[in-house]
C-alpha positions as CSV (number, residue, x, y, z in Angstrom):
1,X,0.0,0.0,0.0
2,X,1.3,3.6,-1.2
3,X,0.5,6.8,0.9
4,X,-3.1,7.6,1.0
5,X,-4.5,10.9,0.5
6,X,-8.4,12.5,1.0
7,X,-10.0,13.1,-2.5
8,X,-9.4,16.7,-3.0
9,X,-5.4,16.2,-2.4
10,X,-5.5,12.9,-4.7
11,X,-7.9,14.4,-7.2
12,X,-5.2,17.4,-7.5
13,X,-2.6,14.6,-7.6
14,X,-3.3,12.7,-10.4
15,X,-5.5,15.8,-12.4
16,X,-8.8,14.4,-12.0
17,X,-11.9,16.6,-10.8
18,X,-13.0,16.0,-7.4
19,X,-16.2,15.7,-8.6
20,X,-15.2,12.1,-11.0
21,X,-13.1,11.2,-8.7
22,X,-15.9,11.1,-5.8
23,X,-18.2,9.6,-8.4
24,X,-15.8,6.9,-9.9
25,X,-15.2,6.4,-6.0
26,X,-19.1,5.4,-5.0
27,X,-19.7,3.6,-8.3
28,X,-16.5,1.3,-6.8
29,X,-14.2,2.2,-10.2
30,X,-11.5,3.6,-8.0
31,X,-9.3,1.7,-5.6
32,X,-10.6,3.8,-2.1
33,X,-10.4,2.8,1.5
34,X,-14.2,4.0,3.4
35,X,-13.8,5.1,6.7
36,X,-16.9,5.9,8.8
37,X,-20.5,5.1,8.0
38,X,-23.2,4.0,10.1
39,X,-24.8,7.1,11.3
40,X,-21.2,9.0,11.1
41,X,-20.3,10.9,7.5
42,X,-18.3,8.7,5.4
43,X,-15.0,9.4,4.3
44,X,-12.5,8.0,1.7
45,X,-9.0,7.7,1.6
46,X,-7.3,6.8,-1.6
47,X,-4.3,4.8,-2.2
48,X,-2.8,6.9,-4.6
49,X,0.0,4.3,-6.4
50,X,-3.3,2.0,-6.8
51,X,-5.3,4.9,-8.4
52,X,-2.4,5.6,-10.5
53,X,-1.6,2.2,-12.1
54,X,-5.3,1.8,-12.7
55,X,-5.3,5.2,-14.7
56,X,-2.6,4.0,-16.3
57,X,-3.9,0.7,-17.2
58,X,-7.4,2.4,-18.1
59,X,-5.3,4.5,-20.6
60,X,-3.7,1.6,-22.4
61,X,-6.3,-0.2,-23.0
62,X,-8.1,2.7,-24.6
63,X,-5.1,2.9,-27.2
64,X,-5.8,0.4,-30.1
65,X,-3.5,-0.5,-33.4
66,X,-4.8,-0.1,-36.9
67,X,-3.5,-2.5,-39.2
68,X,-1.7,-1.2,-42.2
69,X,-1.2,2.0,-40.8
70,X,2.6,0.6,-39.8
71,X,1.0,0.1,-36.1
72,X,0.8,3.7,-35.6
73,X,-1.5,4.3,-32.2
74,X,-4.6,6.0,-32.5
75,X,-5.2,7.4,-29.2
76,X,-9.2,8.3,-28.7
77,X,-10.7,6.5,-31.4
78,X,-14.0,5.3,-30.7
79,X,-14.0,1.4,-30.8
80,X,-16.8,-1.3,-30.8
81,X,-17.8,-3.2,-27.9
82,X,-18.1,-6.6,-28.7
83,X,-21.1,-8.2,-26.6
């Protein structure tokens, strides 16, 4: 585990809004630790090398080779999903 940070230091961190990274956070995207609940206010704490190697990851696999193009990257193509 890296060092852990509240969202609006790890949102300014990595150059998210604090506003996607609270959402990605609830809809369980993110990699987050909750503290509180139960009649307290919740908090989260984000492990920030996590968050980074899954931005990371999310990035490369957004990047996709056309073929003939002498595997030249087209970075934010829109691609298919296959069902």
């Amino acid at each position: 585990m890296g060092k852990r940070m509240k969202i609006p230091e790890a949102a300014k961190h990595v150059g998210l809004s604090q506003y996607s990274l609270t959402i990605g956070i609830k809809q369980g995207k993110y990699p987050h630790i909750t503290i509180g609940g139960n009649g307290t206010r919740k908090r989260y704490l984000v492990d920030i090398d996590l968050l980074e190697q899954y931005l990371e990851q999310e990035a490369k696999d957004s990047v996709t080779y056309v073929e003939g193009q002498n595997e030249q990257l087209n970075y934010g193509q829109l691609r298919r999903v296959q069902e």
